[in-house]
N, C-alpha and C positions, 0 to 999 in steps of 0.2 A: 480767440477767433472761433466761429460757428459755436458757440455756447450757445445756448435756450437764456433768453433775456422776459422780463414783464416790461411791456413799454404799457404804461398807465396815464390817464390825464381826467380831469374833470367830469368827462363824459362816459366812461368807461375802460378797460382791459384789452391785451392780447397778448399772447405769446409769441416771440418769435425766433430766431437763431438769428444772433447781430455779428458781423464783421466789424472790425476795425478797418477805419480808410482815412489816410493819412492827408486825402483832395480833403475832408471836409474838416468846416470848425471845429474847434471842439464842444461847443453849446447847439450842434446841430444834426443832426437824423436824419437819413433819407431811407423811407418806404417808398418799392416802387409801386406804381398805380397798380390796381387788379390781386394787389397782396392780400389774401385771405385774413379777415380778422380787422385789417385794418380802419376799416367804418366804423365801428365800436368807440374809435378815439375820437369820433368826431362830432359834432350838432348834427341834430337831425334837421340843418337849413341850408341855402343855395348862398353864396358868396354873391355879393352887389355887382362883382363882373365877370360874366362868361358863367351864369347860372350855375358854378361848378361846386364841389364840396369845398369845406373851411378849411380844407390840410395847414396851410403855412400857418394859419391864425391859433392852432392849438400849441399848447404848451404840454410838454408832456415829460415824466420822467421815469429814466430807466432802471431797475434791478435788477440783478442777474435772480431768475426764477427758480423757485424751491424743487426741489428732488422729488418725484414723486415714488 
């Protein structure tokens, strides 16, 4: 719990401290909206509804991130 993780996908990088939480799947993430870094994992285009970012539609996988 609150480890430093790399959540990476297609589009780019972020670092972040992940929780474990036993409400979600286990093939599933949740970033909350306004999370710093987060836009990196995403296309730089508007979803076909409600003009909004691509969140749900990316794939992303997690490592726990290197020591610096």
């Amino acid at each position: 719990d609150w480890e430093r993780v790399r959540i990476f996908s297609e589009h780019g990088e972020t670092e972040l401290e992940a929780h474990i939480d036993e409400c979600l799947r286990d093939d599933c993430i949740l970033i909350p909206a306004g999370t710093p870094g987060v836009n990196r994992l995403t296309p730089s285009m508007a979803s076909e509804e409600g003009e909004g970012a691509c969140y749900q539609e990316v794939k992303v996988k997690v490592e726990k991130a290197r020591a610096v």
